[in-house]
Structures are given as C-alpha cells and as structure tokens.
C-alpha atoms as a printed R data frame, in Angstrom:
    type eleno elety resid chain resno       x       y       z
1   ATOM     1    CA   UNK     A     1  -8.316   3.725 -17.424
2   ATOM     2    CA   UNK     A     2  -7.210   3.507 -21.171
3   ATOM     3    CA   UNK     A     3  -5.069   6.679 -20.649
4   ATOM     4    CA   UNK     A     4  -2.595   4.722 -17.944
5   ATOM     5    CA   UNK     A     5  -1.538   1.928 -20.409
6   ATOM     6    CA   UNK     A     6  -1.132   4.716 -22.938
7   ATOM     7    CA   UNK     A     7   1.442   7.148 -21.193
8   ATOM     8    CA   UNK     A     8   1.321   5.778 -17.500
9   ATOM     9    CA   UNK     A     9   0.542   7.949 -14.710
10  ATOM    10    CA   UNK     A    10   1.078  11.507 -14.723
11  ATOM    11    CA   UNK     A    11   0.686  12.171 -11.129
12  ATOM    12    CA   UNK     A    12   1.058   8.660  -9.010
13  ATOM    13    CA   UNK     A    13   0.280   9.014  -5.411
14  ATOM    14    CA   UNK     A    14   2.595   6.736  -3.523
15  ATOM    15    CA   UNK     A    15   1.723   5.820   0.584
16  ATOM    16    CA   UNK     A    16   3.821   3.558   2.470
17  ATOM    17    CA   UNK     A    17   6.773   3.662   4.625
18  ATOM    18    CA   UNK     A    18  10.060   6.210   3.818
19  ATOM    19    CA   UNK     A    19  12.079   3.378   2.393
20  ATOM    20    CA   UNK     A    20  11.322   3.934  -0.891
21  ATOM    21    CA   UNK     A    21  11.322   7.520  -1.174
22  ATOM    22    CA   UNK     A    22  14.567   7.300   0.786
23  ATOM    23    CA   UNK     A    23  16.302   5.562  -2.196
24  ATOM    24    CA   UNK     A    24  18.435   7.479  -4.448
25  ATOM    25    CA   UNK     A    25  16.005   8.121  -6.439
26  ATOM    26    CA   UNK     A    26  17.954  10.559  -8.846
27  ATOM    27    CA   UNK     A    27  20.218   7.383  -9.940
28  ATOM    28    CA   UNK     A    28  17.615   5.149 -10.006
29  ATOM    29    CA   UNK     A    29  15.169   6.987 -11.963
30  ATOM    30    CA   UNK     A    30  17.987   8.397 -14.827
31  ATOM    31    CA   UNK     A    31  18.782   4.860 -15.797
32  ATOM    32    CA   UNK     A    32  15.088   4.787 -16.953
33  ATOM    33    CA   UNK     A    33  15.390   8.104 -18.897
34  ATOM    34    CA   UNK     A    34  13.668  10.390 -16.322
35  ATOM    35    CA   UNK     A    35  14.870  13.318 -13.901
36  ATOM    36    CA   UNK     A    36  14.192  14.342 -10.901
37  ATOM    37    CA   UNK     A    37  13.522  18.286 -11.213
38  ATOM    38    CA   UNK     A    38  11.994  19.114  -7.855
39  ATOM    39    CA   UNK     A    39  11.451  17.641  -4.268
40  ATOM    40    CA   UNK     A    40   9.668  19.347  -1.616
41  ATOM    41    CA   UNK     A    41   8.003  18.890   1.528
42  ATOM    42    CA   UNK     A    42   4.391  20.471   1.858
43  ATOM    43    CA   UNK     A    43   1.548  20.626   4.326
44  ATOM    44    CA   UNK     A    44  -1.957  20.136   3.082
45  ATOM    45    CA   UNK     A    45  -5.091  21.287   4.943
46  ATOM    46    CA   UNK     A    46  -7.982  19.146   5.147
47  ATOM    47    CA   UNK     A    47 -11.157  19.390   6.677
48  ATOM    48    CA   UNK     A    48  -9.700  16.468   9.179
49  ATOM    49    CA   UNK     A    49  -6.276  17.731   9.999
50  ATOM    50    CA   UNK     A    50  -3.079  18.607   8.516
51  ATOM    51    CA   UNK     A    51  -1.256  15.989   6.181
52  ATOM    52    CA   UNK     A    52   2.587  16.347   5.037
53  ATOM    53    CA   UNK     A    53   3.424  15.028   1.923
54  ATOM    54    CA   UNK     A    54   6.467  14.900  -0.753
55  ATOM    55    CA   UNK     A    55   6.124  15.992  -3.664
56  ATOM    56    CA   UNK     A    56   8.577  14.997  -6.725
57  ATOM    57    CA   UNK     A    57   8.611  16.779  -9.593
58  ATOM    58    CA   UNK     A    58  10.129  14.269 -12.653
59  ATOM    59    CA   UNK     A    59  10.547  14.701 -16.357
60  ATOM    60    CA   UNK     A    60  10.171  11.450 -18.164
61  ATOM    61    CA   UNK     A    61  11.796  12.473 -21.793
62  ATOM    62    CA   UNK     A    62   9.891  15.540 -22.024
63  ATOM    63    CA   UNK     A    63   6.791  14.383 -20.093
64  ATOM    64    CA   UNK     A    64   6.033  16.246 -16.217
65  ATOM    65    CA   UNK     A    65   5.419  14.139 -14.329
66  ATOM    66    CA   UNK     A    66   4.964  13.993 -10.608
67  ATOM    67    CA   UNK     A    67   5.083  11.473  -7.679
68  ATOM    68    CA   UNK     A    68   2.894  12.523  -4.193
69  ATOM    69    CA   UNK     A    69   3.819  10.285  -1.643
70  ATOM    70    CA   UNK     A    70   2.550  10.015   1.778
71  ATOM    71    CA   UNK     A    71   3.942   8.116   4.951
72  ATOM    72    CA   UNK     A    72   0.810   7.033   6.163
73  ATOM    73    CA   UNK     A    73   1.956   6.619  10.344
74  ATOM    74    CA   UNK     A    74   3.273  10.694   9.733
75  ATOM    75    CA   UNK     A    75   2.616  12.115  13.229
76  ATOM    76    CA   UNK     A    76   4.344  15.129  15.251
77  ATOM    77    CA   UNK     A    77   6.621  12.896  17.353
78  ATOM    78    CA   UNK     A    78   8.537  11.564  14.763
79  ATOM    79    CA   UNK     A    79   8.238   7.839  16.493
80  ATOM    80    CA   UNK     A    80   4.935   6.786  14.163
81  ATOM    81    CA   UNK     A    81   1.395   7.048  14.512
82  ATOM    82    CA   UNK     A    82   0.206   3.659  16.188
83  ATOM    83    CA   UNK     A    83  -2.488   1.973  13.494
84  ATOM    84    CA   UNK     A    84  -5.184   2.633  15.633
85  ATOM    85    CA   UNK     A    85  -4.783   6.294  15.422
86  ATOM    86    CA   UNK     A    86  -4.106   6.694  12.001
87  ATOM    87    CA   UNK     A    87  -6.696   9.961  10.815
88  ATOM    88    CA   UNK     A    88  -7.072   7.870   7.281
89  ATOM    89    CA   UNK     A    89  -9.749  10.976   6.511
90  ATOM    90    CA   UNK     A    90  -7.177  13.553   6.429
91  ATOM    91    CA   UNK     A    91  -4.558  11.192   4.334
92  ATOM    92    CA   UNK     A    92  -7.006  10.051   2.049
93  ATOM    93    CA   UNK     A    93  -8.509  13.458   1.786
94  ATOM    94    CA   UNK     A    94  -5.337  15.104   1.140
95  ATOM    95    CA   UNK     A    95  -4.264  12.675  -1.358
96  ATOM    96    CA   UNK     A    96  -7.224  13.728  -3.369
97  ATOM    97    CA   UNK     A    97  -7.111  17.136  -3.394
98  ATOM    98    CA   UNK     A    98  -3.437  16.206  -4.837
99  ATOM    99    CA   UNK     A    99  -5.299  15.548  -8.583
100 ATOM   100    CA   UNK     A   100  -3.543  12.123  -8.899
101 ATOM   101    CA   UNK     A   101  -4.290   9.605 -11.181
102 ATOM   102    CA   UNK     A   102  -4.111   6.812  -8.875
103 ATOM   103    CA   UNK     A   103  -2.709   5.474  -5.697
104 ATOM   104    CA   UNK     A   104  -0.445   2.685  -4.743
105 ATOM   105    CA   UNK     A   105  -0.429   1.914  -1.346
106 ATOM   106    CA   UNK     A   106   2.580  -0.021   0.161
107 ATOM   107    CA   UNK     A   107   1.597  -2.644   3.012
108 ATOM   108    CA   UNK     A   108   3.527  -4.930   5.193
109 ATOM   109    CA   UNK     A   109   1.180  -7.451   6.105
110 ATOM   110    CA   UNK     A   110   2.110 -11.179   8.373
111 ATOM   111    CA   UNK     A   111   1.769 -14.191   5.701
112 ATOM   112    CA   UNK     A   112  -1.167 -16.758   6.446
113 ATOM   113    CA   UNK     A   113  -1.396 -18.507   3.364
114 ATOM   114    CA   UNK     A   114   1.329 -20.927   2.447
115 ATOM   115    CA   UNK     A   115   1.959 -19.434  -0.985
116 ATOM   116    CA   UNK     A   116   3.138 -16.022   0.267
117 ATOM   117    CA   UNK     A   117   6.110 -16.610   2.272
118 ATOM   118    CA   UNK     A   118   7.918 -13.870   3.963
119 ATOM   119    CA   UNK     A   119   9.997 -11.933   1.223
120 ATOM   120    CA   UNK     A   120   7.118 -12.247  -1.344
121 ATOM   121    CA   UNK     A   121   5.888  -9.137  -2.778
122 ATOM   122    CA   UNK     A   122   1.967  -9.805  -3.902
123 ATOM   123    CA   UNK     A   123  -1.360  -7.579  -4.427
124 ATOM   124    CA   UNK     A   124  -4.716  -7.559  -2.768
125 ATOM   125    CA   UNK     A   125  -7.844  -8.221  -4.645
126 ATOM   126    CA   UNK     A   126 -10.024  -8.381  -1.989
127 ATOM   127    CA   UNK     A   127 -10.194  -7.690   2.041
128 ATOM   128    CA   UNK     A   128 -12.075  -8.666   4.870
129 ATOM   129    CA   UNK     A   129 -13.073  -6.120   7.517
130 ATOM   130    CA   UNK     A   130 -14.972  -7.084  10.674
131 ATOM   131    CA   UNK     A   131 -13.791  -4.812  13.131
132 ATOM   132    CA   UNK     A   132 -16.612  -3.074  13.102
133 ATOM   133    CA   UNK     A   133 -14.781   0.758  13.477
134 ATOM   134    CA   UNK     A   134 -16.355   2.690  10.324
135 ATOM   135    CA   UNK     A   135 -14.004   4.428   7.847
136 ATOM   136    CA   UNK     A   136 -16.343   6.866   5.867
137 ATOM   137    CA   UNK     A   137 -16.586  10.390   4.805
138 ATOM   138    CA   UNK     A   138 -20.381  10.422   5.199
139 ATOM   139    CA   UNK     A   139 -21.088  10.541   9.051
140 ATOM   140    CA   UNK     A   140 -24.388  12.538   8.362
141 ATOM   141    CA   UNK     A   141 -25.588  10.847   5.396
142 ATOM   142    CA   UNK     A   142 -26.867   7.432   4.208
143 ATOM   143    CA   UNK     A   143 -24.440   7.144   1.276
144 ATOM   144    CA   UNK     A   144 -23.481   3.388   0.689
145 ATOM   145    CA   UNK     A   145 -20.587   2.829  -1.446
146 ATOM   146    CA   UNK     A   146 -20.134  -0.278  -3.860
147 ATOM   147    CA   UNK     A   147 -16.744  -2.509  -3.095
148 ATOM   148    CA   UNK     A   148 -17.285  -5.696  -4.877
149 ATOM   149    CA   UNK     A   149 -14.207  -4.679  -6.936
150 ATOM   150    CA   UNK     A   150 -12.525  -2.888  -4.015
151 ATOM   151    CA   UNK     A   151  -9.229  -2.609  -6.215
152 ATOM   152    CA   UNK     A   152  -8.378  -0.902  -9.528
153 ATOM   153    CA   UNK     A   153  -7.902  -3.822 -11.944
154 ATOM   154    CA   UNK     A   154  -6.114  -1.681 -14.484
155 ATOM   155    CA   UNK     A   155  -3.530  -0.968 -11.976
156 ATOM   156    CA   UNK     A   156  -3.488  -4.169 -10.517
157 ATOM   157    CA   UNK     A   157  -3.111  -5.844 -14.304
158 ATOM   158    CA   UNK     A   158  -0.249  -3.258 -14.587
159 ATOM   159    CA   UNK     A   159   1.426  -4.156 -11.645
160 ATOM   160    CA   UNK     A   160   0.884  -8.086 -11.767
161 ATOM   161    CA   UNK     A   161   3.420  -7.941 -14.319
162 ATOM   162    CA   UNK     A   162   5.782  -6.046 -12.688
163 ATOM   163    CA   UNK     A   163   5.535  -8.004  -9.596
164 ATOM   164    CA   UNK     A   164   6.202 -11.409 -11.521
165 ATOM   165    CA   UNK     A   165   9.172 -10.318 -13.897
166 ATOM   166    CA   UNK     A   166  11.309  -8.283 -11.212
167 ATOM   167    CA   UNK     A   167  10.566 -11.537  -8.675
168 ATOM   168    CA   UNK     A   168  10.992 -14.410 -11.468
169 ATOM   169    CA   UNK     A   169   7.977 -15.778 -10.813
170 ATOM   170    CA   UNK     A   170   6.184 -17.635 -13.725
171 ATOM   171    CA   UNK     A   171   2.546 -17.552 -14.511
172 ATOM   172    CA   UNK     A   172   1.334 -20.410 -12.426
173 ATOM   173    CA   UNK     A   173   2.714 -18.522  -9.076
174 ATOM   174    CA   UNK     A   174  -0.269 -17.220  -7.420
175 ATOM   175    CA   UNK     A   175   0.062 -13.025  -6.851
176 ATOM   176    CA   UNK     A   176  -3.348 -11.939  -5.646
177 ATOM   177    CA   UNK     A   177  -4.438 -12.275  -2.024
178 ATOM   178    CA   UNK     A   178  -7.617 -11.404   0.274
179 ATOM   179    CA   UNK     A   179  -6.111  -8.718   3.061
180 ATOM   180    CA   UNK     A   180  -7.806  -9.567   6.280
181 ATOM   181    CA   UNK     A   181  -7.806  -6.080   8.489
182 ATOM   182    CA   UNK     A   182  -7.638  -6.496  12.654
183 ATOM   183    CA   UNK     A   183  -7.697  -3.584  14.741
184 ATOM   184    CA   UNK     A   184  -4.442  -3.653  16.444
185 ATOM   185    CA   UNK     A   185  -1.621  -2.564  17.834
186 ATOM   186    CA   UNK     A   186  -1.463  -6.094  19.072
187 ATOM   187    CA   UNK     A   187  -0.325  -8.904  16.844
188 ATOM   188    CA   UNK     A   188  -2.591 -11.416  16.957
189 ATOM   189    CA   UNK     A   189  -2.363 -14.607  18.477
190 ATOM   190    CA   UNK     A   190  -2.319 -17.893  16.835
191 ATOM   191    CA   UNK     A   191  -5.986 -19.177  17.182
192 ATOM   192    CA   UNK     A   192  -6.977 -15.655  15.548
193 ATOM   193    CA   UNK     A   193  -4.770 -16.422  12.821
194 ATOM   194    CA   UNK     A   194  -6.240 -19.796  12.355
195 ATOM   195    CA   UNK     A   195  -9.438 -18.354  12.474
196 ATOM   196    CA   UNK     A   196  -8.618 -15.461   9.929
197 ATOM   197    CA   UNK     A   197  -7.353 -18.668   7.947
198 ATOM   198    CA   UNK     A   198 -10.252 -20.811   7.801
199 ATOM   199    CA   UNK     A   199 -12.683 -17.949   6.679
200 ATOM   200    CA   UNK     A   200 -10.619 -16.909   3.741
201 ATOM   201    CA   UNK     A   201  -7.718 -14.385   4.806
202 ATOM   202    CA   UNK     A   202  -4.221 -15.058   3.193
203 ATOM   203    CA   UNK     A   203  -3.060 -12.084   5.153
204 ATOM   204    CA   UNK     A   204  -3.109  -9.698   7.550
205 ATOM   205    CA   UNK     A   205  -2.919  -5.937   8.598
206 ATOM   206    CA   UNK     A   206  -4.312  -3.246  10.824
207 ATOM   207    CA   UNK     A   207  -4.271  -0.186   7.681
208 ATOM   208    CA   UNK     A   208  -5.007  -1.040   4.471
209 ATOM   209    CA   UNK     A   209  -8.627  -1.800   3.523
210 ATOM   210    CA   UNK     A   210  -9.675   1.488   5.813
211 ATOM   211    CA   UNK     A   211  -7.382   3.577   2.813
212 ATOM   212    CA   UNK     A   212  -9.021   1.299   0.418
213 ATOM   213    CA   UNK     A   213 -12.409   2.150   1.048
214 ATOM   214    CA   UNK     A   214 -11.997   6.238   1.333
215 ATOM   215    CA   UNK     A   215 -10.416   5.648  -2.020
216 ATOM   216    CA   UNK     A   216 -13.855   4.221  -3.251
217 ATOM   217    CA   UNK     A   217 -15.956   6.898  -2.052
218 ATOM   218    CA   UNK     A   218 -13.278   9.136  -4.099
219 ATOM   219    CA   UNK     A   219 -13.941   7.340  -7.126
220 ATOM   220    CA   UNK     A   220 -10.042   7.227  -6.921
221 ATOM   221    CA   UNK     A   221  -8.177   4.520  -8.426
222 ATOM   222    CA   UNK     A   222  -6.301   2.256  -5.764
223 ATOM   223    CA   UNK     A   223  -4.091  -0.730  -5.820
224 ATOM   224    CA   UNK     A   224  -2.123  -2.192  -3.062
225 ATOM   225    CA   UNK     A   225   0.908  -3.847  -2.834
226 ATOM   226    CA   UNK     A   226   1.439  -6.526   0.182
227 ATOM   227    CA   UNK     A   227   5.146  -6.998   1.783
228 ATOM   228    CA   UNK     A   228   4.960 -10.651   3.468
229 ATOM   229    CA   UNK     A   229   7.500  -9.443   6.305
230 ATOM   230    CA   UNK     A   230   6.280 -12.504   8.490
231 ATOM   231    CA   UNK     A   231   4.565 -15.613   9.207
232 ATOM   232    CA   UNK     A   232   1.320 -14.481  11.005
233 ATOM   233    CA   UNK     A   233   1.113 -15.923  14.614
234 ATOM   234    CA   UNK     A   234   1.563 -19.888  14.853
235 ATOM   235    CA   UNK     A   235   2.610 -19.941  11.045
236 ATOM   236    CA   UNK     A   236   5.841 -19.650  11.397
237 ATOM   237    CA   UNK     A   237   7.325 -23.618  10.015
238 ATOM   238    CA   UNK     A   238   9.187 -25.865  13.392
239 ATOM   239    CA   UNK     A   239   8.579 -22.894  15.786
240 ATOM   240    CA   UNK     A   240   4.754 -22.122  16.429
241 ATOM   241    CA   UNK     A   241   5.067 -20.052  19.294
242 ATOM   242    CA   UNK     A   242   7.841 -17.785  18.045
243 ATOM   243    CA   UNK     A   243   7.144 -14.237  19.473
244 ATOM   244    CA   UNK     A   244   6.390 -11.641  16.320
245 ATOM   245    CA   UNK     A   245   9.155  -8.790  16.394
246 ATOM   246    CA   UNK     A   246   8.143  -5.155  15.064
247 ATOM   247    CA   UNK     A   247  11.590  -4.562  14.183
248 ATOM   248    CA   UNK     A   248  11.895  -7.772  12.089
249 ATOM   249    CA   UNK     A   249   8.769  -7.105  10.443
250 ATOM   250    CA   UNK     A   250   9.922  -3.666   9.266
251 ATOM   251    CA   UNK     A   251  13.394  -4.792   8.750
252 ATOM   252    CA   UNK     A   252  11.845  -7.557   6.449
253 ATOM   253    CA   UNK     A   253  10.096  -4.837   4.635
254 ATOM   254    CA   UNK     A   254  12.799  -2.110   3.791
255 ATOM   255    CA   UNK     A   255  14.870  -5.381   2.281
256 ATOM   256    CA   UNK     A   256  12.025  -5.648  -0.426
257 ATOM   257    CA   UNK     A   257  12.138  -1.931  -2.273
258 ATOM   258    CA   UNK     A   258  13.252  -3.735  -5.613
259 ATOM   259    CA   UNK     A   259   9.580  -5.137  -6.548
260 ATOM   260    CA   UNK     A   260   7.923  -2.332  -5.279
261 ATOM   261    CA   UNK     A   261  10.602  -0.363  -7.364
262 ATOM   262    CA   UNK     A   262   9.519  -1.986 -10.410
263 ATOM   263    CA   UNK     A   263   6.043  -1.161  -9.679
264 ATOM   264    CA   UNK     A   264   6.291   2.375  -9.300
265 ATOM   265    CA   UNK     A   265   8.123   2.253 -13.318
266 ATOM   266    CA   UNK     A   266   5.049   0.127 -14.300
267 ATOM   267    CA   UNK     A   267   2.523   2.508 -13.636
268 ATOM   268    CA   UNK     A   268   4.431   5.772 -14.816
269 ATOM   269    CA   UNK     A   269   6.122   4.743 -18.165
C-alpha cells in the first residue's frame, strides 16, 4: 500500500460505535483543511441482508474524499444487535461493495494485560479465536484463507504513530496486542480471564477477529483499534470480584474519541 502513505485514503471505511461520527465533525475536520460536502444515510443490499451505512462526502484541499462508516450492532430496534447476532457477512459484504481503500474497525475490548489499562487506546496484531462458530463466505467450498498477518501493517504502521503522539506515549510503551474473541453476551468470569491470560490474550472481545477475517477473504485492508474500557473479570487492582457494567464499559469508550480521532487524520492526509 505505497499509495496510502502517498495521499492517504481516498475512501476509509470506518466501523465502530456512533460516537465518533456523532462528533462535530464539520469543526473538527476544517481545522485540518478539509470540508464536509455531503452526509447521507443509505441502505446497501447484500446477498446476506440489508446494511445501513453513512456516507461522508469531504474535500481535503481539492482532494474527494469520502468516509463509509458502519455501526456494526445496527439492527431495526434501535437498542443494538447483541454480539452473538451480529450478520458480520452482510457488514463486511457491504463494506466492500463500498470500493474503500481500507477499514478501521473501532473495538472496546476488557484489558488483561497489565500494560493496557483502561483509557489506553492500542492496536491488534494478532487474535485468538476458539469458539469454534465459523465466519466465512465460502459455506460450499474448500477455500482456506491465509491469516498469519491477520492485520494490514501499512495501516497499522500508520496508525502506531498516531496512537503514540495524540496519547504521549514514548517509544518503549508497548501499542500492539493479541485480541482474544469469546462468544458472548456474557462477560466472562475470572478463571476464563486467567485462562485467556496464560495462553497469550492481552484482551478481550466478542466482534472483532470475525470482521477481521471476512476482511481477509476480501483481500481488504484492515486494522483495528482496541478501547481498554475495563479490567477483564478478576483484573480489576484491590477489588477482584467487582461486577463488569455495560454502561461503564461504553461510557469508558465514548470518553476516548481523541486517539481514535487522530487515527482517522492519519490514514486520510
């Protein structure tokens, strides 16, 4: 991906909560030379279902370009798709018949590792999936898809910088973490957590790696950028049976746009 570092992304797929396409985004993007020109709502057809996404058309000093972002628990109700039921087909489906350049994918994942406090913003460069529920687009085919590199390093090189200068971290702070994926919508308890722990999981989620691998069989680029909203399940320091909170976890997450602000500017100027 020469092209990125040499005039960033022209269409960036963004999918993750509202928060961040909630901002005011006309302010925020002007004080980095670009306009907002369009914003609309539209419903793409897939194969699996129907998928809304926003569209935003920008000009970045004379360049189009154009953000497609997706709320990935979008359902009908209007109260969130539970993880379980996510149709990641139809999103990730959807998001490539969009033409982007790339994805970032926004996460809020519980902290396991004792470098990635809640409030850190971090990357994944690797997950861990043993659930054991497939997430493929080739049901009636033997069609095996390499994920050594499940990440796009370009993106992740580009946003590794972004991530340390808008947090003040210097270069010995660790920023890339193995995502460990659990089925949900339970938390988990604290001897899973341990568990996840001693085999090599720094965090955890019930989304992430299942968008991560549809991405592959796309051949589209995908980076992901973790939220530590929490301490997983017995982590959290002088209270190891405090009760996890969905509310505090999302609250947690909405207070930490500004890094995931700065990342979205890394990959399209």
């Amino acid at each position: 991906m020469v092209v990125l570092a040499q005039r960033g992304m022209l269409r960036l797929g963004i999918i993750g909560g509202t928060g961040l396409v909630n901002m005011n985004l006309d302010e925020r993007f002007s004080e980095h030379g670009i306009t907002v020109v369009n914003r609309e709502v539209i419903e793409t057809n897939t194969p699996y279902g129907i998928v809304p996404l926003t569209c935003i058309s920008l000009d970045a000093q004379g360049v189009e370009k154009e953000l497609i972002f997706l709320q990935r628990h979008h359902n009908s109700s209007g109260h969130g798709c539970p993880p379980h039921k996510i149709n990641h087909r139809a999103n990730m489906r959807a998001m490539n018949d969009a033409n982007l350049d790339g994805i970032m994918a926004v996460c809020s994942v519980g902290a396991i590792h004792a470098s990635f406090p809640p409030g850190k913003v971090g990357l994944a460069d690797q997950y861990i999936d043993f659930t054991g529920v497939a997430s493929t687009f080739h049901d009636d085919e033997s069609v095996f898809t390499s994920v050594t590199v499940p990440f796009d390093e370009t993106m992740n090189d580009l946003l590794e910088v972004a991530l340390r200068t808008s947090q003040e971290f210097n270069a010995a702070e660790r920023m890339r973490y193995t995502y460990w994926l659990t089925q949900g919508p339970q938390f988990e308890t604290k001897a899973e957590v341990d568990a996840i722990g001693l085999l090599g999981g720094d965090m955890v989620g019930m989304t992430m790696p299942r968008e991560a691998k549809l991405a592959k069989e796309l051949s589209l680029p995908y980076a992901a950028v973790c939220i530590s909203s929490n301490w997983g399940a017995g982590r959290e320091p002088g209270n190891d049976r405090k009760d996890l909170n969905h509310e505090e976890v999302s609250a947690q997450a909405n207070d930490r746009l500004e890094p995931i602000w700065a990342c979205l500017l890394a990959l399209l100027s």
